[in-house]
Structures are given as C-alpha cells and as structure tokens.
N, C-alpha and C positions, 0 to 999 in steps of 0.2 A: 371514435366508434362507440357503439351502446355494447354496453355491459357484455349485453345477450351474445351479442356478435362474439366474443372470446369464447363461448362454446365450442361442442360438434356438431358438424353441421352432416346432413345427408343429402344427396343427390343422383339423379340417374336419367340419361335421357331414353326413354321407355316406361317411365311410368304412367301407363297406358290410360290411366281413369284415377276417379277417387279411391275408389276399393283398394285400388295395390297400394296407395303411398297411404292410408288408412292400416293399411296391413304391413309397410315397415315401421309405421310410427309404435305400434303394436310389439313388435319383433323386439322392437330394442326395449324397450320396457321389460319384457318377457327376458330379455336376455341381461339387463339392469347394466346394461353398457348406457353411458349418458348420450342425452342430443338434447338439442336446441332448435336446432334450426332443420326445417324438411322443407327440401325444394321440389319446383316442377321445370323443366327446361321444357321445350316448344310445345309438348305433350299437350299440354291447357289449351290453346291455343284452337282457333277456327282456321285451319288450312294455312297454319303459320302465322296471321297474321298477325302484328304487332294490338295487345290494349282490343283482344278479343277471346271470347270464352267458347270451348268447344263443348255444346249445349248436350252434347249425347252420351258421350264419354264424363265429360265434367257439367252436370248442371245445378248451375247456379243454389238453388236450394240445399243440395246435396253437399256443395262444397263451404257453403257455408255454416252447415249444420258444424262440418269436419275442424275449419277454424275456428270456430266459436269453442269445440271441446279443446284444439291445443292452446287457446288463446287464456284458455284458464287452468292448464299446465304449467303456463309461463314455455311454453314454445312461443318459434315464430315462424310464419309463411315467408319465403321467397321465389321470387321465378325472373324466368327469362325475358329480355326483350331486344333486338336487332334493331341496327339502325336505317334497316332497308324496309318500306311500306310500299306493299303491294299494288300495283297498278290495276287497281278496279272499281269499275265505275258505279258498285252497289256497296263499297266500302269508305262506310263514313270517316274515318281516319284518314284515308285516302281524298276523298275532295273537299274536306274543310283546309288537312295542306294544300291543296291545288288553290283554294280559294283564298289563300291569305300569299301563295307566291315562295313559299317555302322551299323549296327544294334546290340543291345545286344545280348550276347549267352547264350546258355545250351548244354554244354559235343560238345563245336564244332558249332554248327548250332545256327542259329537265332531264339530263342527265340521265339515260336507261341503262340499269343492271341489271342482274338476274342471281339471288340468295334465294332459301327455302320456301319462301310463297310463290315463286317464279319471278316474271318483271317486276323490279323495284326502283324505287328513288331515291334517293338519299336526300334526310335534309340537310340545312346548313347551316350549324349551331351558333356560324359567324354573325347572322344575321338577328337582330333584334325580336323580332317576328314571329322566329322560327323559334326562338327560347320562349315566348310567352304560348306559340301551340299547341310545344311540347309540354310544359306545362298543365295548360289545360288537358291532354288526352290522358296525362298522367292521373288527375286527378279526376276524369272520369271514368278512369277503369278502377279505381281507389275505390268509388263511390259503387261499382260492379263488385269487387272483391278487396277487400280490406290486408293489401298486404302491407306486409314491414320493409321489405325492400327489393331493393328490382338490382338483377344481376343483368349488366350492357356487354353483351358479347357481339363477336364480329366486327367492333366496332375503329381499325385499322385503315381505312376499309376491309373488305375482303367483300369479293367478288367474284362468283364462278364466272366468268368469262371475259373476256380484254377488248380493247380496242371499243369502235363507234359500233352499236348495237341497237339492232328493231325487232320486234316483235314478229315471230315468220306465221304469216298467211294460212289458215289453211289445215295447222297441229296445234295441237294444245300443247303447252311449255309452261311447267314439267308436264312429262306425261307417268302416269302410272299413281299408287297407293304410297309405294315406299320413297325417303325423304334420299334426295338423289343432288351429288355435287357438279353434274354433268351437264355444262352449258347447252343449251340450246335454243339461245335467243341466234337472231342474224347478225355476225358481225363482220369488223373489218378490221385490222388494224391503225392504229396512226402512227407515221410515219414523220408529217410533213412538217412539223414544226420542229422547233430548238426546246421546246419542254417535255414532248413526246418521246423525242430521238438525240437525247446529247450526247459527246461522244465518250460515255460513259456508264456502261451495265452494272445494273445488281444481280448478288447472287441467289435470284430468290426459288426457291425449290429446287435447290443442289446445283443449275443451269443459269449464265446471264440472260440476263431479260430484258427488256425494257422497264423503263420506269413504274410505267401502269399495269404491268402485268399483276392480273386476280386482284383489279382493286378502279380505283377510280381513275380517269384517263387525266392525265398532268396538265391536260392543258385546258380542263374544264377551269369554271371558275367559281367561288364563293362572293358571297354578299361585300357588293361595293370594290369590285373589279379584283381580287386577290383570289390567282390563279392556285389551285390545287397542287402545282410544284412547289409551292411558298407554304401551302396552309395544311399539304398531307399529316406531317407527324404530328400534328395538334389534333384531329381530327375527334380520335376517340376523349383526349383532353378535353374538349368544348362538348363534348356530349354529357359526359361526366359531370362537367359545373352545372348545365342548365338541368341535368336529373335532381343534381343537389339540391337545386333552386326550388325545383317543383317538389321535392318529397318533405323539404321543407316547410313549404307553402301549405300545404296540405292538413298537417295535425301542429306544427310546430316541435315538432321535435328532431332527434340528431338522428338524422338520415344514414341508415347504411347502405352503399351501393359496391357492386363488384364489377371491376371493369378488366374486358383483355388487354386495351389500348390504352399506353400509361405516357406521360411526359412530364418534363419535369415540374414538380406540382401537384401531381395527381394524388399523392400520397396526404394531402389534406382534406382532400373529398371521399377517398376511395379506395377499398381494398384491391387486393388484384392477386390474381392466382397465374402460374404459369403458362398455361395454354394448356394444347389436351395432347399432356406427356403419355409413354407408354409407361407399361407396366413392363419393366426390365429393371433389372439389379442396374443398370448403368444410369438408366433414369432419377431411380430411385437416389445414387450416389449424387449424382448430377443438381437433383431437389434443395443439397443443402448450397451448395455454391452461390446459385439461382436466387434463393432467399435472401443469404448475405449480401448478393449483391445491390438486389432490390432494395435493401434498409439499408444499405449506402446510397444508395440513390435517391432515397427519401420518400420511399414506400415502405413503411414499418408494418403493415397489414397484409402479410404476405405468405402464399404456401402454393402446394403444387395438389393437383389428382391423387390422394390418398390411394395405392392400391393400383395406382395407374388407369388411365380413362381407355384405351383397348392396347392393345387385344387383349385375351383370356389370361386370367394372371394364378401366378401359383400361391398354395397354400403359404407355404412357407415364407414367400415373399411379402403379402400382406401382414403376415403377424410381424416380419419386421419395418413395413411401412407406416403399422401404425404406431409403431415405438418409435419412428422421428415425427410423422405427422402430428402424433398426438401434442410434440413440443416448437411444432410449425406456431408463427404467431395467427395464421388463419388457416383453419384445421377441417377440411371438408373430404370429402368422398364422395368420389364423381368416376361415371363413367360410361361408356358409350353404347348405342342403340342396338348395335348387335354384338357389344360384347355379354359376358354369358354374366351374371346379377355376384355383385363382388361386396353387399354391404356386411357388415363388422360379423352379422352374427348367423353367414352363411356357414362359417367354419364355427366348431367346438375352441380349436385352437387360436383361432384369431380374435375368436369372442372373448377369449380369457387375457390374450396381450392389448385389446381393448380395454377391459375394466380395469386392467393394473396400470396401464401408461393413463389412461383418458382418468380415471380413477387419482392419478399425482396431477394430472395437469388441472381438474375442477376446485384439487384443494387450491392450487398456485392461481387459481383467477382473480386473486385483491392481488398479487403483486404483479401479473399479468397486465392487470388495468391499471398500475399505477407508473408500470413499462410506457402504457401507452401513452399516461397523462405526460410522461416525461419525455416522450417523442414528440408530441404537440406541441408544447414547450421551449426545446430544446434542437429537434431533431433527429435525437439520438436513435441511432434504431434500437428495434424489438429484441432482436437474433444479431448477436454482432460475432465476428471474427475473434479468436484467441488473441490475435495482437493489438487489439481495441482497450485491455485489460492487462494485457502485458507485453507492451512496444518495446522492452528492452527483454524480452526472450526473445531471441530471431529462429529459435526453432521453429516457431508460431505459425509465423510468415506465410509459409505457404501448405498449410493449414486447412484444406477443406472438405475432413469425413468427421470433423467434431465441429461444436459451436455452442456458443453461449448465450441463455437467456438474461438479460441488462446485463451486469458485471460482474456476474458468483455464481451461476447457475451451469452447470457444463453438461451436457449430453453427450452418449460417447457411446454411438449404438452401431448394430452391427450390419455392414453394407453389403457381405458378402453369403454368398449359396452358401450352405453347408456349416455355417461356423458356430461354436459355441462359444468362443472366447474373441474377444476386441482386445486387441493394442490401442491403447489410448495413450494420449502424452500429458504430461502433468506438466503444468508449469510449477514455479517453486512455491513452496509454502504445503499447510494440511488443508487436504478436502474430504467433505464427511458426506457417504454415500446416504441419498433421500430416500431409499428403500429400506436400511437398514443404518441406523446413524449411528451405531456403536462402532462399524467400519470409518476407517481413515487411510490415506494415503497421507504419507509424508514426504518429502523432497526437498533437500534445502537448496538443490542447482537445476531443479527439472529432469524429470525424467520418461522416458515410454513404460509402462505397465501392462500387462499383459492380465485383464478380468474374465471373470467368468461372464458370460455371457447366455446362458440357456434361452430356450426358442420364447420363454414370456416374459424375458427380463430384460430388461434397461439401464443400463449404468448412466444416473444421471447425482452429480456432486455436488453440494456446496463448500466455495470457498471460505478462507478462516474471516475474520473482520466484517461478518458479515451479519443484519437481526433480516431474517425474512418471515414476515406475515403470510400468514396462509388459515385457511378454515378446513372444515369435516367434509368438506364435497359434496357431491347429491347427484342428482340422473338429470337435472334442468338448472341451471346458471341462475334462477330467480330462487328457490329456495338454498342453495348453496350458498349464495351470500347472507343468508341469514342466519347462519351455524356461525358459533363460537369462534373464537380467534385462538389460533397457537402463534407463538411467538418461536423461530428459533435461532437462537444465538451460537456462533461461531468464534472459538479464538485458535488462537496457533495451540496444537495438539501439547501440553504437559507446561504449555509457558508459563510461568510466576505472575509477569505482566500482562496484557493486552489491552483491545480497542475496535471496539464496532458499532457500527453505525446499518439504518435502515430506513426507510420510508412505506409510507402508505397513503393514498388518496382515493376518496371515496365522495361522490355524487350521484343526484338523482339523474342516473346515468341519460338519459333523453330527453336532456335539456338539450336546446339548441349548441351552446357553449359548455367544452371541457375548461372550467376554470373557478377560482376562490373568488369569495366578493359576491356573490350573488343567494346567500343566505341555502345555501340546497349543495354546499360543499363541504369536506374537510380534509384538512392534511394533516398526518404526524410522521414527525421526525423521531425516531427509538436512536436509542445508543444506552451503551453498555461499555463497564469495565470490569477489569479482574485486578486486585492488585492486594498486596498486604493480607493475604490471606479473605478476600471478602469481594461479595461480586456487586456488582450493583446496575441495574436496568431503569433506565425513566425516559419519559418521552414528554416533548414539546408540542403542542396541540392549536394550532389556527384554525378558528372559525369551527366549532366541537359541533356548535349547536345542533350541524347535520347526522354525524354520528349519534349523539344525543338522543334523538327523537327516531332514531332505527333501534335503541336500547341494545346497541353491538359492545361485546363485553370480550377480552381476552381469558380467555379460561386455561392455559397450560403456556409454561414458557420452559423450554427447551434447552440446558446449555451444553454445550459440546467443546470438550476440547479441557477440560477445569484439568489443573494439578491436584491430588492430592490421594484424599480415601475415597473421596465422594458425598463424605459426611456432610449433612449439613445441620447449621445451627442458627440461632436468635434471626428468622426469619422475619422484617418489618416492611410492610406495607404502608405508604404516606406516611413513613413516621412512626408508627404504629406496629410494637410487635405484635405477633401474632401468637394467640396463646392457645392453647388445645381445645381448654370446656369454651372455648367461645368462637371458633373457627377452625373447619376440618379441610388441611390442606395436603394432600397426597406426598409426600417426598420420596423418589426413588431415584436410586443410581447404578450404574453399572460401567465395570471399565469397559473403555475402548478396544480394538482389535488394529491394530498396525498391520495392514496389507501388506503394505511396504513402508518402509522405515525409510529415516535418513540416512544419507552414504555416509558420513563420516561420524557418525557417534550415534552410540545407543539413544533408544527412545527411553524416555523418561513415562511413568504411568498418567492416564492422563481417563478420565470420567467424563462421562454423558449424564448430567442432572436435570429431572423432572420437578415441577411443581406442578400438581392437577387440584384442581378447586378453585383456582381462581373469579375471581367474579370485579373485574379492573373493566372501568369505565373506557372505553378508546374513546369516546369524545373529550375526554378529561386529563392534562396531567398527571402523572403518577409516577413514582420510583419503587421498587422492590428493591433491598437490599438483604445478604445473608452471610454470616461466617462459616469458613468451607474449613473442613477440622485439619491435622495438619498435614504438612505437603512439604516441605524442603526438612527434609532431618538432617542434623549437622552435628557430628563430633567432634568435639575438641578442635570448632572451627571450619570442618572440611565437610562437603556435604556429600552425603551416602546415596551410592547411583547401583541403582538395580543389577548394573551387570559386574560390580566391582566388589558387590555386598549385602550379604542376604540378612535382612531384616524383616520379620513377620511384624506386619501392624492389622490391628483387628482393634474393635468398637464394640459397645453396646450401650443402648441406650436402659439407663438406670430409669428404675420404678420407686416413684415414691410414696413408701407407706405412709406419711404424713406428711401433707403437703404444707406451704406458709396459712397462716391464718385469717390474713386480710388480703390475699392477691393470689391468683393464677401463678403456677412455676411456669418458666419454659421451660422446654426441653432439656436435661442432661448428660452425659454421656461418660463412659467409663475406655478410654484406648488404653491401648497396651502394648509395649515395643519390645519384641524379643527376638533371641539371637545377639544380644551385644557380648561385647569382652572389652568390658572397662576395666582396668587391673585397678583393684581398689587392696592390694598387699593384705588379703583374708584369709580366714581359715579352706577348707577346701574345696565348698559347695560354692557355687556362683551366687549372688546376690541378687534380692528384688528391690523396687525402692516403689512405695504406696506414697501415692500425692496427692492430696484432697483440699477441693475449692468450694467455696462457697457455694451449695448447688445452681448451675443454670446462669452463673453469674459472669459479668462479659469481663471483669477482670478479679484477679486477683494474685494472694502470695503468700507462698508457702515455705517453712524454715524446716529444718532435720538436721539431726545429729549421727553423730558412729564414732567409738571409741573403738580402737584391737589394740590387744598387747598380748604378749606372754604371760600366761594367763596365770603362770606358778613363781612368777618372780615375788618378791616380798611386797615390793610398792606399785599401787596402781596408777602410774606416774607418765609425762610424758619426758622427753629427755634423756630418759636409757640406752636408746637407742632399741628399744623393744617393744615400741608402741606407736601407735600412728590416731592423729586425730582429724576429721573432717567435717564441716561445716555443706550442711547441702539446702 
C-alpha cells in the first residue's frame, strides 16, 4: 500500500456536490484533526453509473479546480465504483462492453440484475477481454478525473433481486429521486437445476435461501464454460486483480484499491473494510475481532466504519470509536445516506479524542509502514492477537477487546457506555504508556489492570525489548514523513541488563514494488543495550542511499526503563565524545511511576532518559553510547533495595572555573550517598568521606586515610588496643 494510504481517511455517502466535501476538507483543517484521504461514494456519479461524472452537482472544471488544491496538500481523491453497468443504450461504458462480449451469461444472453442505476450486468473478470475493457474504462475516467484510487463495493455479488429477471414493460425501474434497494425488474425464481436448488441452504439474511439469493443466479456461467456455483467466492477477487492491473497501467505506480469482497489473496492487491457495520457499542466491540481475523487471513489492510455507517450514532460513542479506529491498520469514516453527518469534528468532544489518538497514530506511520513492508514480506499481520506475542500466556487466548500493533504495541481502549476506566490484561514483563512514558506497568506472571480511562484517553503501551521509530506527526501523511525521527527504546523497568531490537523501512512509497534493490529503498535494523552501567544504541543500514537523499535525520532518542539516578555521562556519538562548546545536546531524566508493580518483590527505581539535539544520519550507520551514573549500591557486598533501606542519593553537575588548556572538559558531576551507618568505632558525629577524580574522567583512583585513638593516652600508637587504623 502507499504511504498515503496509512492516513485518515474521510467519507460519506451524501456528499451531495463539490461545495460540501470542499467544506469537510476545510473542517478538518479548521479543526487540525489530520486527513489524507476525502472520498466520494456514488454521489459523483451520472444516475449511478459506473466511470461517469455528474456534470450539475459535480463538474468537471469545478472538481478539478478541488483536486488540484488537495493534490498540493499532499491529499488524495478516492471514490466508488460497482460491479454492475447499467443497461443503457446512450451509455458508452455500457456498449463498448456489449461490444467486446464481456459480461456474464444465462442460456446465451447477459445475465440481468438490478443495483443502484437499475438494470445491470455484470462483467466477467474470468474472461481475458473483460480485464483489458475494464482496464481501459479505468483509464478513461482517469483521463476525466485524476483519481488515486478506486474503492470496488458490491462486489460479492450483491443483487437487489433473485432468480431470472426482465426488464417490466411499461414502468420505469427504479422509480423516483431517492437511491432505493427495492427490486423491481420481472422475475422468477430458479428452481430447476442441481446448482440453483441443491439440497442445501444458506443462511443469508437471518432466513435459508437459496444459493442465488441477492446475487447472481448459480447456474449462470463465466468465461469458457465455469458456471457461477464454482466461480462465486472469487468474484469480487478477479475484480480486484484486473483493477490492480489497470490503476497500474495507468501512472505506474502502487495502486490503492478497497474492496468488499475478499478471497484468499486479496490482501496483496487490496485493502478491505468490513461492510456497513452499525454504529452500536456491540459493533464497535465486534470491529476488533473482524480485523484480527482479517490479518490472519491475510488481509493486513483492514478496519471497519469509523463511528458506524447508520444509524444515528452517539457522542460518546464516536469519541471512543476513534480511539480504536485511529489504531485500525485502515482508518476511515464512512457513513450512510440518511444517517445524520457523523465526521470527527461535528462534536467538540470527538474532535479533541481525534487529535490525541489520530495525533499518536501519524507519529507511528514509519512503523506503521514498516508493519506493512513486513506483511508483504512475510505475511505477518498489521493488528495481531495477544497470543501472536505471547503463545505461552493462555490468558491471551481468548482475547478479543485488546490487540496489538506488530509485536510491542498494545491498545486497550474502552468498549463500553458509560466507562472511564478499562481492565486491560498485561501479559508479563514492563510496558510503558505512549501517552505518558514515565508510566509503567510491571508483572512478572501477567496480570489484569484496571486504567484510567477518561472520555479523550486511550491506553495504548509499549512493550520492554523493544526501539520504535516514530516522527512529530502533521495534518497530511506527505509532510509528517518529513519531521525528524525519535527513537524510543524500551528495557525491562530497573533491570541491570537488557536488549532491544527495531526496524524501520522507508521507500519511494508509489513505486510499483514494496522492496530493497531497486535504489528508492532503505531498511534499518536499531538495537540497543544496557549493561555495566552504560547504554549503548546503533543501527545497521541497507541500501541508505534512499534515506540519504530525503536528509531524514533522528533527532531525540528516548530510553525507558534505565537503573539508576538517571544521570548521564561521557556521551559519544560514532566514536566521538560529545563536548559542550562544540555540540548542544539536551539531557534529561525523570523517574518512572509503577502503576503497578510486580507481585513478588519491590520495584527497584528505574528512569526515562532523553537526548534532544540530535542530528544522526538514518541513512547511515551510527552508535550512541553513555555512562548512566550509579545504580546498584552495594554494602559490604549486599545490595541496598529501596524498600529495606533508605539512602538519599543526589548529583550535581560541577562548574568549572578553569577549564584544561588544550581540550574541551566533559561533563562532571559531584553524587552524594547519605543516610548510611558504616560503624567505623569514631568519636560521636557520623563521618563524611570526600573522593575526588580526575575531572570528567572515565577512570580513575583514589587512596585515604583515618587514624582514632584515645586521644590522651601517652603514645600515638597502633597495638594498645586504643586505636584503630584504616586504609580507604
């Protein structure tokens, strides 16, 4: 999929002319909620009919005036198109198919339905013919209106009416203004065959049915004798390919298309949304199941009606529809002709759970897209299952009001009326809330949680062992990939040790192919460790050149989870420390906050560390490394734990009146450890002990002395039994 495509997308069938979707493009700007992508469903359209412009409502000049200003937005145009073409004899889409033989048959003739332009035909994507007309009309409505991609609904079949059907004498069908799903061609039933009538019903609209019911009759046939019982569930599949072919064909580049009707396969051509769910908390719940199961199925481009497509939906509802949609891997808002206008920034309130969810999901579009590269790939879906991640938690299992984007990402938002808190369940290990990353959960066996939840908030976590790439967001997906890189790295909350690992993949997203090798690509692999007091980040870089030449630079890296003060020291870049008069680089820290803690022993303190300044090539290798000040204090062997032993440790970073004379100092620092009771057999004040290093220097050693004795004995002697000597 392009880039662009992992936007938000906007749609509504009722937008009635240019002026209204001129006037949501407007809205969301106004309201600084992002979009991408603004659609038109039938609306454009001359009397429905497929790869035709409705000259009075939409013309031509007008509309292109409209794409030209989003097209240098970095928006993009999408619409609709049905696989049924109108039976009419002044519609040139209609007898250039007649003329080339395209269309499905029955006993000889074309196959009559009846969808939103009234009689139609379907064609038949089986047939060689039929993919090069399609083709063509493609690209002559291309050549009318420049869109980016074409959304294939209906395309199941679906059929308002059943059995053998003619055209009745005499009425116009449809009759009336408004868009109407009420058969009224002449029909009949079929009965009489074994593909018509086997002894076997589906349950299709709550009631068994026959096979053809609201769709094509089974015992029609496709190109080169393969009867419609054999060729049904591929149907919208074969429309799918030869759309890809022709939107292909057209500019050469990666075709987005969105189809109702999926088979197995479809997920390399094709987004695909659920159908036109309602707008009910049950829906809503139901939305994430739907998805995962889709990206098991091998559709990784996938989401439901944002907001629900009808009926009338409630405030509340939406603001939390878009806090899953937003983290749908296809994120659109659609809805229906007579429901009452449901986009993001009809509500105050839903406008503001827009810009904070859609607001984290435009930073996460490099790892979004790099989700995708790795489903192209691999397979893997977008949105996976908890137990994708974690097959040996069987809590997991059966799993489906949370979900995770790739393998660290968890969402945990709230499905129900009325709530302000979610029960979400942790598998084991630390996860550090993306809204607020000084938040942690910790669990070392798994457990349920209970978050706050308020009407504009989202609980959405990252897992420990994890580097995720992410940039500063924007209101359009072409300028947001052009904002700086954050890096943020994850380890286990206060651990000594760890290990993390990330990726990132970046091309000139509308190229025909997602893939390395072809000079307009790059991939990097990040990993990070924490160990011996010292952290260290670098990445492996394939094919940079394309990074390179976008001058995309990491500027802040993020660590979460460190032991210690949070101090940091002798900060080096490629090698290269980093000295003050010659590079200004931001360091701050702040501890964590344990939500919850683990069940069987205290937490241990544990730091969120910033570095802002950066200016690190991502087309290029590089390593940052730092000394982290200290973090396991140990007495007399034993190490000192927060809840067994209060010791104050505090820092300051010393100023130096006089610096070296032929070099830069780094950084040095003065800690301080109090609260101890070291019995050192003294007089009666407690003891300090001053230790001084070479300034700023990564090692060194230092010697002291202490003599006590009885201060009025005659000899200042050891041996008396009245004096004590120590070497420190």
């Amino acid at each position: 999929m392009p880039y662009w495509s992992l936007g938000f997308h906007q749609c509504r069938w009722g937008y009635r002319n240019v002026s209204v979707v001129e006037d949501v493009v407007d809205n969301y700007r106004k309201a600084k909620i992002p979009l991408d992508v603004i659609w038109n469903d039938a609306d454009y359209m001359d009397g429905y009919k497929d790869f035709t412009l409705d000259t009075v409502n939409f013309p031509r000049a007008k509309l292109l005036a409209f794409l030209d200003r989003i097209h240098k937005m970095g928006m993009k145009y999408v619409v609709i198109t049905d696989p049924g073409i109108g039976v009419n004899a002044s519609y040139g889409v209609y007898l250039r198919g007649m003329a080339n033989d395209v269309f499905i048959k029955y006993e000889g003739k074309p196959f009559l339905a009846q969808v939103w332009p009234g009689p139609v035909y379907f064609p038949d994507f089986l047939n060689p013919k039929t993919v090069s007309w399609w083709g063509d009309e493609i690209r002559r409505f291309h050549e009318l209106v420049p869109i980016d991609g074409l959304w294939i609904d209906m395309n199941e079949v679906s059929n308002f009416c059943s059995g053998l059907c003619t055209i009745p004498e005499g009425k116009q069908c449809p009759s009336g203004d408004e868009p109407s799903a009420r058969c009224c061609l002449d029909c009949k039933n079929l009965t009489n065959t074994r593909w018509d009538d086997p002894p076997y019903k589906i349950n299709a609209t709550g009631h068994k049915a026959p096979l053809g019911f609201k769709t094509i009759a089974t015992s029609a046939y496709h190109y080169n004798g393969v009867r419609e019982y054999d060729a049904h569930s591929i149907y919208g599949f074969s429309e799918t390919i030869a759309t890809h072919k022709a939107l292909l064909a057209i500019q050469g580049k990666r075709p987005f298309i969105l189809s109702r009707s999926t088979f197995v396969g479809s997920g390399q051509y094709a987004a695909h949304w659920t159908g036109d769910n309602q707008g009910t908390w049950q829906s809503l719940q139901v939305s994430i199941s739907t998805m995962l199961n889709f990206g098991i199925f091998g559709v990784p481009m996938v989401g439901s009606d944002i907001c629900g497509f009808f009926p009338p939906t409630q405030e509340e509802l939406c603001n939390r529809w878009i806090e899953v949609g937003a983290f749908y891997p296809f994120s659109r808002n659609h809805a229906d002709y007579y429901a009452p206008r449901k986009e993001l920034y009809q509500w105050e309130t839903v406008a503001e759970s827009a810009r904070n969810a859609l607001g984290m999901r435009y930073k996460l579009l490099p790892f979004l897209y790099t989700l995708n590269y790795e489903a192209h790939m691999t397979g893997a879906p977008v949105a996976r299952p908890l137990f994708f991640s974690f097959p040996d938690f069987t809590e997991c299992y059966g799993l489906s009001k949370q979900f995770l984007l790739g393998s660290s990402l968890m969402i945990s938002p709230v499905l129900e009326q009325g709530k302000t808190q979610v029960e979400a369940l942790f598998p084991p290990g630390s996860w550090y809330h993306m809204f607020d990353m000084t938040q942690v959960v910790v669990s070392k066996n798994g457990k349920r949680v209970t978050l706050p939840a308020p009407l504009n908030a989202v609980n959405v976590h990252l897992y420990e062992n994890t580097i995720l790439p992410m940039q500063q967001g924007g209101l359009v997906s072409k300028e947001a990939r052009t904002t700086p890189f954050s890096l943020v790295v994850t380890f286990p909350a206060g651990a000594s040790e760890g290990y993390a690992t990330g990726k990132l993949f970046l091309d000139e997203d509308e190229l025909p192919e997602m893939e390395l090798g072809n000079g307009q690509s790059t991939n990097v692999d990040f990993y990070a460790s924490v160990g011996n007091e010292s952290v260290k980040i670098w990445s492996q870089v394939k094919e940079g050149k394309f990074a390179l030449s976008k001058g995309l630079v990491i500027e802040k890296v993020i660590v979460l989870g460190l032991q210690g003060t949070g101090e940091v020291s002798e900060i080096h870049i490629n090698g290269n420390p980093i000295l003050n008069e010659t590079k200004t680089i931001e360091v701050s820290s702040k501890e964590q906050k344990y939500v919850v803690s683990s069940e069987d022993e205290g937490e241990s303190k544990s730091f969120m560390v910033e570095l802002k300044g950066l200016e690190i090539l991502v087309g290029k290798d590089f390593n940052i490394s730092w000394k982290m000040a200290i973090s396991e204090i140990h007495i007399n062997g034993n190490p000192i734990l927060n809840e067994t032993k209060t010791i104050e440790v505090s820092s300051k970073e010393q100023k130096y009146v006089v610096g070296s004379e032929d070099e830069g100092e780094s950084k040095s620092f003065m800690v301080e450890l109090k609260g101890l009771e070291i019995l050192v057999e003294a007089r009666t004040t407690p003891f300090s002990l001053v230790v001084t290093f070479p300034a700023g220097a990564s090692e060194g050693y230092a010697t002291g002395k202490l003599f006590l004795d009885e201060d009025e004995l005659p000899e200042m002697e050891l041996g008396n039994g009245q004096s004590t000597n120590g070497q420190l």
